[in-house]
Structures are given as structure tokens and as C-alpha cells.
C-alpha positions in Angstrom: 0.0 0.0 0.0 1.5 3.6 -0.3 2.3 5.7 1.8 1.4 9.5 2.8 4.9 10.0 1.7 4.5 8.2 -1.9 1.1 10.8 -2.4 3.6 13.5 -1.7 6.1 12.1 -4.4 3.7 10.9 -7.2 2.0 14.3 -7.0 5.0 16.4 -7.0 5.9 13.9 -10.0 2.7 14.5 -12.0 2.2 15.8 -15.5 0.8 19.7 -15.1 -2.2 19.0 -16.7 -3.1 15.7 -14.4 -2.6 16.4 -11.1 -6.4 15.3 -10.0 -6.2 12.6 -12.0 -2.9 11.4 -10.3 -4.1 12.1 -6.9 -7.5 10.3 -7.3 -6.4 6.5 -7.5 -3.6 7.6 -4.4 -6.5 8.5 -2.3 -8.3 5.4 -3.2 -5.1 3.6 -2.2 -4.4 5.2 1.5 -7.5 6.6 2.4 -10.4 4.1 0.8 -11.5 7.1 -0.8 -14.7 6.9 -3.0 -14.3 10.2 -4.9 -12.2 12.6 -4.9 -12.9 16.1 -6.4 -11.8 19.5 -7.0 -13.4 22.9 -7.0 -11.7 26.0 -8.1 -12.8 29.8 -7.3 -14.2 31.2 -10.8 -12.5 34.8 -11.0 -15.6 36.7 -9.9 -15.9 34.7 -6.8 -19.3 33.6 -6.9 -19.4 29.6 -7.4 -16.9 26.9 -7.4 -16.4 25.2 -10.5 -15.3 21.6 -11.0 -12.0 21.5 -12.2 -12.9 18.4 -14.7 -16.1 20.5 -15.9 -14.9 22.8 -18.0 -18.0 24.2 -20.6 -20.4 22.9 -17.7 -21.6 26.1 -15.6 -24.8 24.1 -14.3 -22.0 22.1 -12.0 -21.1 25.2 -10.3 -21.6 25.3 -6.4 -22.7 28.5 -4.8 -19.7 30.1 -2.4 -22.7 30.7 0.3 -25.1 27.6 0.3 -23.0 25.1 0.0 -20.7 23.0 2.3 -18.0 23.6 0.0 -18.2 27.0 0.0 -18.8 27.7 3.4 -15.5 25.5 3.7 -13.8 28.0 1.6 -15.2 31.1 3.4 -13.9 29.7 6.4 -10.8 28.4 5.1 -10.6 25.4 7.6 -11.3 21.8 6.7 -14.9 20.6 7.0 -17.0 17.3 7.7 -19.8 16.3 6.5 -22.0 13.0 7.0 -23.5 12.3 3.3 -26.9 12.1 3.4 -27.6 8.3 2.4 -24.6 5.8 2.7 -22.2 5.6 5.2 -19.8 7.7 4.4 -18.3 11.3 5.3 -17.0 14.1 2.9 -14.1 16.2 3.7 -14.3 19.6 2.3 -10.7 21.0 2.2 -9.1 24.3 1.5 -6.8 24.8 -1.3 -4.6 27.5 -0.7 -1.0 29.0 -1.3 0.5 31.3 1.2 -3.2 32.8 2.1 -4.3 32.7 -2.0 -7.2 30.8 -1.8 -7.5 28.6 -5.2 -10.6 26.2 -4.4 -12.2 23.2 -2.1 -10.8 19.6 -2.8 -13.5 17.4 -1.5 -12.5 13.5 -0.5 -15.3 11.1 0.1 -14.3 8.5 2.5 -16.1 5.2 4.1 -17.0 6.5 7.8 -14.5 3.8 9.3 -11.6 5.0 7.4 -12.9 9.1 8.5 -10.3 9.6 11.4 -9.0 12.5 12.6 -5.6 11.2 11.8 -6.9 10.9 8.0 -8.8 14.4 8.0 -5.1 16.2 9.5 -3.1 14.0 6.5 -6.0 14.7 3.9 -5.5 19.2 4.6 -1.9 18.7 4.4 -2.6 16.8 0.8 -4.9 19.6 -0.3 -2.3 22.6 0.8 0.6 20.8 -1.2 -2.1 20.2 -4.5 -2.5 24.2 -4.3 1.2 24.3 -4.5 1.2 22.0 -7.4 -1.6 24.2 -9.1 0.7 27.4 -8.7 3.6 25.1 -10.4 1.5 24.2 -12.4 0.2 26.9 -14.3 3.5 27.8 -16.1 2.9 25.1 -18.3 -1.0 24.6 -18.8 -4.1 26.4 -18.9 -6.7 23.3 -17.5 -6.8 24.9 -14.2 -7.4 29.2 -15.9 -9.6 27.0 -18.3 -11.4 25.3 -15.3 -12.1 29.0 -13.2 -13.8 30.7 -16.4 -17.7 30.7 -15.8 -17.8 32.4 -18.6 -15.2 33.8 -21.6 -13.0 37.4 -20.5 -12.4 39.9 -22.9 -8.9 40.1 -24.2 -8.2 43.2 -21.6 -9.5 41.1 -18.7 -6.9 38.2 -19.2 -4.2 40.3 -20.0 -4.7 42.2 -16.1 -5.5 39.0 -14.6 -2.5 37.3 -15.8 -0.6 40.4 -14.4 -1.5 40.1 -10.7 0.7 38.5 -8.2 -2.2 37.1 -7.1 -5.3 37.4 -5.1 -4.8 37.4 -1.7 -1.5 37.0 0.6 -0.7 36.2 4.1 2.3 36.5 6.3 2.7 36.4 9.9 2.7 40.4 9.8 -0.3 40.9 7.1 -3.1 39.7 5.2 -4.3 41.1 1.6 -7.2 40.5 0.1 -7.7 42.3 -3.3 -10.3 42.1 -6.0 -10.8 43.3 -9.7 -14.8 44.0 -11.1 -16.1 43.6 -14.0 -13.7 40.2 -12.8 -14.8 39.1 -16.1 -14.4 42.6 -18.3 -11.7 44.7 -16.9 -9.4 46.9 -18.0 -7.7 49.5 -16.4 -7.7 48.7 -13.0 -4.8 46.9 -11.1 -2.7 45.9 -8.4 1.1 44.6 -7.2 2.7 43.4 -4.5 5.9 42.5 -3.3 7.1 41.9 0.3 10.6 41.2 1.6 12.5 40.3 5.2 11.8 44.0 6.2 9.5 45.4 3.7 6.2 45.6 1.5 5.5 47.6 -1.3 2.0 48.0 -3.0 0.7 49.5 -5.5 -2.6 50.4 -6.7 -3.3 51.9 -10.5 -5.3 53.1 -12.7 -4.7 53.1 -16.5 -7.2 55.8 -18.3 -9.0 54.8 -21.2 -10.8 51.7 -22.0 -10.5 48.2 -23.7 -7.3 47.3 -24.8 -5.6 50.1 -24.8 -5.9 51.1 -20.6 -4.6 47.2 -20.4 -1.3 47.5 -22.5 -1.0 50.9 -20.2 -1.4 49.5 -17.3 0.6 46.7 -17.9 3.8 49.6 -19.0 3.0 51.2 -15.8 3.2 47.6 -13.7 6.5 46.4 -15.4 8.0 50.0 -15.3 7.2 49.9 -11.2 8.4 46.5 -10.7 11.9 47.3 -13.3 12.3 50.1 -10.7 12.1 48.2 -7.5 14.0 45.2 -8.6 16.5 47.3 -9.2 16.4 48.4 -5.4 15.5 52.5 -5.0 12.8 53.8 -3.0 8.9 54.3 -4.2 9.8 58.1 -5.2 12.1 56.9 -7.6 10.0 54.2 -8.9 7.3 56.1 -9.1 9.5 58.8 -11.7 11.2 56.5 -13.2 7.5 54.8 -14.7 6.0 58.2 -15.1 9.6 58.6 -17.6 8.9 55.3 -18.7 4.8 56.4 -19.6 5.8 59.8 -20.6 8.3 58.8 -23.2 5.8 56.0 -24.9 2.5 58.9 -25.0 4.1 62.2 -24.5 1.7 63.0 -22.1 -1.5 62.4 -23.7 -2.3 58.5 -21.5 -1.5 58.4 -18.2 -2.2 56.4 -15.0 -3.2 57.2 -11.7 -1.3 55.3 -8.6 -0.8 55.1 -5.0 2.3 53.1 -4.1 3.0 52.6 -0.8 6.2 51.0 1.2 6.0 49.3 4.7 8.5 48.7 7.1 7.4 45.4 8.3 9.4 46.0 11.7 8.2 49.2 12.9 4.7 50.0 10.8 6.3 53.2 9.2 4.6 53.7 6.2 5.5 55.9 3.0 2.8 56.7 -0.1 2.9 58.3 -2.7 -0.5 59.4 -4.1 -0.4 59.9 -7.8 -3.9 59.7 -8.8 -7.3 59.0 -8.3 -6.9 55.9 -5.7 -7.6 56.2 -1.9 -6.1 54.8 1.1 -8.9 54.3 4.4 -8.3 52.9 7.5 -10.0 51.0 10.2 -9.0 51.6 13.7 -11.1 50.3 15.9 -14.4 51.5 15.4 -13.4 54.4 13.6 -13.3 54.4 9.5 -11.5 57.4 7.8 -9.7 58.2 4.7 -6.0 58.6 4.9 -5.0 62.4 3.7 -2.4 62.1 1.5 -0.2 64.7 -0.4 -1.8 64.3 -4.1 0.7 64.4 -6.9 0.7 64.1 -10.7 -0.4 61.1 -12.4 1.9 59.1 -14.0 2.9 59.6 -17.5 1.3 62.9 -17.6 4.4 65.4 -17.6 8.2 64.8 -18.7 10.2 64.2 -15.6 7.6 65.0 -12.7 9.5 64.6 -8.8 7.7 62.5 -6.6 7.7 63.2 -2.7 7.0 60.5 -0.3 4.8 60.8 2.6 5.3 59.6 5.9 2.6 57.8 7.9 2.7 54.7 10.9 0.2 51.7 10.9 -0.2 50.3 14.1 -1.6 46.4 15.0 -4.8 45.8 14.4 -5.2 48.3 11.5 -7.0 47.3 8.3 -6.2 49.4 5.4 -8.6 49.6 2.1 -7.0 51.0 -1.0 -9.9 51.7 -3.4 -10.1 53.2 -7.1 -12.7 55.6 -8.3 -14.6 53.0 -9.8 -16.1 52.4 -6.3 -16.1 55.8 -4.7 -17.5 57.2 -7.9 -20.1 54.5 -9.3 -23.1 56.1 -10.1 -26.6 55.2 -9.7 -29.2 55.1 -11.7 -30.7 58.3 -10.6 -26.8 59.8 -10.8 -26.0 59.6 -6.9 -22.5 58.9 -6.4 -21.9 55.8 -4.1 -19.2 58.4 -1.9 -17.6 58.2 0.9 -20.6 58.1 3.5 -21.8 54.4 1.6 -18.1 53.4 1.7 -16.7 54.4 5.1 -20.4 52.2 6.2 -19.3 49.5 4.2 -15.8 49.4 5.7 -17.5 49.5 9.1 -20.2 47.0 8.3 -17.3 44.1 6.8 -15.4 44.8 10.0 -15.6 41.1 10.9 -14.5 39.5 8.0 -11.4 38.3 7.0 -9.2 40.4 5.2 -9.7 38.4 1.6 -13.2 38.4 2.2 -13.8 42.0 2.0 -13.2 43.2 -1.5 -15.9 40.9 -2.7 -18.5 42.3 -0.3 -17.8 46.1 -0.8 -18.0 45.4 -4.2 -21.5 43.5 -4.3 -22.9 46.9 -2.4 -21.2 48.9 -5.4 -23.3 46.6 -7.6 -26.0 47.0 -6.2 -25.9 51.1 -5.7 -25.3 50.8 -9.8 -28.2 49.0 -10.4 -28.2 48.0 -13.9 -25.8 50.9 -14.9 -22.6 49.4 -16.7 -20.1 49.3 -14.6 -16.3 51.0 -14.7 -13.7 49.7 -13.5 -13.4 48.9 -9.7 -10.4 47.4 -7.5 -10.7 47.2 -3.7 -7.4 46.0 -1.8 -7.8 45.3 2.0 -5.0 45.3 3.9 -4.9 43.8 8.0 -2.2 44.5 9.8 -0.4 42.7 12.5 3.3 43.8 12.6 6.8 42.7 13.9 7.1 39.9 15.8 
């Protein structure tokens, strides 16, 4: 019989494309399993989709009514006795370093459903979401398998810019989110932490289709040219706006806020270029975070960037929000502002961290009615500190 050890090998082992298909006959083989499934976040973050259903939205499984989904809200392993036979399903999270891919649900005879088999079955399904990540550089099945329905061009040329979705480390948690997830253009994020620090960025590309995506994405790789090659946000911020500037002359530009943590001490420094905002949550107070506002990107040859100074203490949460929320309109023209958004921040005050985009956003939706929608990107950001 193998071994917890051999699943670990033959699954590290596994062709890109395959990896559920490997790990189904090991699960039979240890665990007595009697199926063995996986369910992957769409990018909107609405349903789970079967990874082996691709073309097949009437599979999807709601990410509030089911046990699945309530699994992945929770993001700790979950039991459940199946309603006829004897027999219990395990509903576990996939996730990489706090980026929450999906559920992978193992079916197992009731006598083999030990708490010895549910700890060995989480520690399967966190090194499959390693696997995916690994993955990924060398197939689409598991982008294929999130899609509940095509993105425009635009969309998956943002999406496959991120860094990801969410991140966790002992100091921090992120949780960002892009809407339409399935029709943006503009909007974006980055991250990029290190043994002392974090840098993020929030931007903004103007214009629409394809054209705010390939400017966004010269504003992102201009940013991350200028911190890989180690100076500080001022001069990564002027060195992307030369970098913008010299391709448009002025005439497309993007709006940023780029910010830089010490992950010691909770000194922050921003620069505000742009339209984004920066609100916190300390205790029960919500406000926005006045910073010093400065040129956009891109729009003048050889602008200076000053940073400004500012300390986060434990137990703030941060939101870094575009215009696309703060200025959706409703149908009647009412902006959704800053009263509906500081509420909002108060009323998700007890979710986690990647949990919170998603809701702000559905009570954007909802102020727009059936207005169509710009571009909106909420970050949230709680923080812990030094150890």
C-alpha cells in the first residue's frame, strides 16, 4: 500500500495537466477514498467550479449555500456525513500562502474518517494548491477550469498580471479584488514583500479596452523594473512616469498610489499619484488617509515624486480603493461616496481580510443597479506587525 509519503512524491511527479487525475487512484489507495474532487474559485468569486467541468456552468456550487463554499469562506477543513450511505466528505481548503484557489473534497467510508486521516487529507490539499501554482507555467486546464464564462482580451491580460489574489504572512493579510472580474481593463494591483518590507501599488490606466490594459501593464513592469532594481517608491514612481511619458508624450497616463511598509516598525510611506484612496480602520473608527496628491503618472516629462510619511499600528485594516467604487453612479446619478463606503468598511469589520473586496463590491453593484459598470479594484490590507 502507499504511503502519505508516496502521495507527496507521485503528485510532485505529475504531469501539469493531471494532477487530480494522479491524486484520485492515491486517495483510493491510502485513504479508501470513494471520490475525490476538485473545486476552483471562478474569478468573480461567486461559485466553485469543477475542475474536470470545464463548458459545464450548471455544476457550479454556490460560495454561500453550499458545504463547499462555506468551507472555503472559512478556510478550515470541514465534515460532512452524506446524506444516504455511510460515508463522510471532507471539504478542504486549497490555498498558497493565504491565496485561496478552491475546495478539494474527499469522500471517505465512515471507518476510514479519522482525525488522523482528516489532519493528513488538509496537508494533501495545501501541497495540490502548491502543485496548481507550479502548475500553471505550463498549462491552462486549471485558468480554463475558473472561467464561468469567456473574459475579454483586456480582462486576461490584467489577470494574468497580478501576483495574485490574496497573501498572508505572519505580519499581514491582503485580500484584493478586480470588477467587472470578467471585463476589466484598467484597474490593477502589485505586491511585493521582503525580510523587512512591503511595497503596493494600486493603479489606474485611463482609457478603456485594450488600450488602458497595455497601459497599465507599461506602468506595472515599469514599477516592478524600478524596485527590482532596489531604489525607493519616489524613484520608482519617476522613473515609470519617464517610462509612460516617453511612450505617449503625455496624452495617457495612470493614476497610482504606491506605498512602502516597514514590516518592523509599521512606518509607512505613499505616494499618491492619482485618483486611488487609502482608508483605515482603527477600531471602530473608519477614515480616509489624507495624503499629499501628486501628478499622475505619465502625464508630464520628468515629474518629482515626494514620499509621505505615515505609521500603521496592530490591528489596522487598510482599504485601497479606485474611483470605480467611490464614484459608481446610480441610476438616478447619486455617487456611491464616501458616506456608503466608510459604512461599508464598518459593516465588513468582521471579515477576513480576503473576504472584504468581494463584499464592498456587491454593495457597489447593487448602488449601480443596472448601470454598466467602470472599473473597480478594492485592496484590504490587515495588519499585524513585527514579531
Amino acid at each position: 500500500m502507499t504511503s502519505l509519503t508516496d502521495v507527496e512524491r507521485e503528485l510532485r511527479a505529475a504531469a501539469p495537466h493531471a494532477l487530480v487525475d494522479t491524486l484520485r487512484p492515491l486517495l483510493i489507495d491510502v485513504y479508501g477514498a470513494l471520490t475525490v474532487d476538485l473545486y476552483l474559485a471562478d474569478y468573480g468569486l461567486t461559485v466553485l467550479l469543477p475542475a474536470d467541468a470545464r463548458g459545464e456552468p450548471h455544476r457550479a456550487l454556490s460560495l454561500h449555500n453550499s458545504p463547499q463554499g462555506r468551507a472555503f469562506g472559512s478556510q478550515e477543513p470541514r465534515e460532512r456525513q452524506v446524506a444516504h450511505g455511510d460515508a463522510v466528505d471532507h471539504h478542504l481548503p486549497v490555498t498558497i500562502r493565504g491565496d485561496r484557489l478552491g475546495i478539494l473534497t474527499v469522500r471517505l467510508p465512515r471507518a476510514r474518517s479519522t482525525p488522523e486521516a482528516a489532519d493528513e487529507l488538509a496537508h494533501v490539499a495545501e501541497l495540490l494548491g502548491h502543485e496548481i501554482f507550479v502548475a500553471e507555467r505550463d498549462t491552462d486546464v486549471y485558468r480554463e477550469a475558473r472561467r464561468l464564462s469567456r473574459l475579454t482580451l483586456a480582462a486576461e491580460m490584467q489577470w494574468e498580471l497580478l501576483p495574485g489574489r490574496a497573501c498572508a504572512r505572519d505580519e499581514f493579510v491582503i485580500g484584493a479584488q478586480l470588477e467587472p472580474a470578467y471585463a476589466i481593463h484598467g484597474d490593477n494591483f502589485d505586491w511585493s514583500s521582503g525580510s523587512r518590507t512591503l511595497t503596493l501599488a494600486v493603479t489606474n490606466g485611463m482609457g478603456e479596452g485594450i488600450e488602458a490594459s497595455l497601459l497599465t501593464h507599461l506602468a506595472v513592469n515599469a514599477l516592478r523594473n524600478a524596485r527590482r532594481a532596489g531604489v525607493g517608491i519616489a524613484d520608482q514612481a519617476a522613473l515609470a512616469d519617464q517610462a509612460l511619458y516617453a511612450q505617449h508624450r503625455g496624452e495617457r497616463y495612470v493614476s497610482t498610489l504606491l506605498l512602502n511598509f516597514d514590516l518592523t516598525t509599521g512606518r509607512a510611506h505613499a505616494v499618491d499619484a492619482g485618483s486611488p484612496q487609502l482608508w483605515r480602520k482603527r477600531g471602530k473608527s473608519v477614515d480616509r488617509v489624507d495624503l499629499q496628491p501628486q501628478l499622475p503618472l505619465g502625464m508630464f516629462e520628468e515629474s518629482d515624486y515626494v514620499p509621505q510619511e505615515f505609521e500603521v499600528l496592530p490591528g489596522d485594516r487598510l482599504l485601497f480603493v479606485s474611483d470605480g467604487v467611490y464614484d459608481a453612479a446610480s441610476p438616478a446619478g447619486e455617487l456611491y461616496g464616501k458616506r456608503a463606503l466608510a459604512r461599508a468598511i464598518a459593516a465588513t469589520g468582521l471579515l477576513p481580510a480576503p473576504d472584504v473586496p468581494r463584499a464592498i463590491l456587491h454593495e457597489v453593484a447593487l448602488h449601480r443597479a443596472a448601470e454598466t459598470p467602470d472599473d473597480a479594484l478594492i485592496v484590504c490590507m490587515d495588519w499585524y506587525g513585527g514579531q
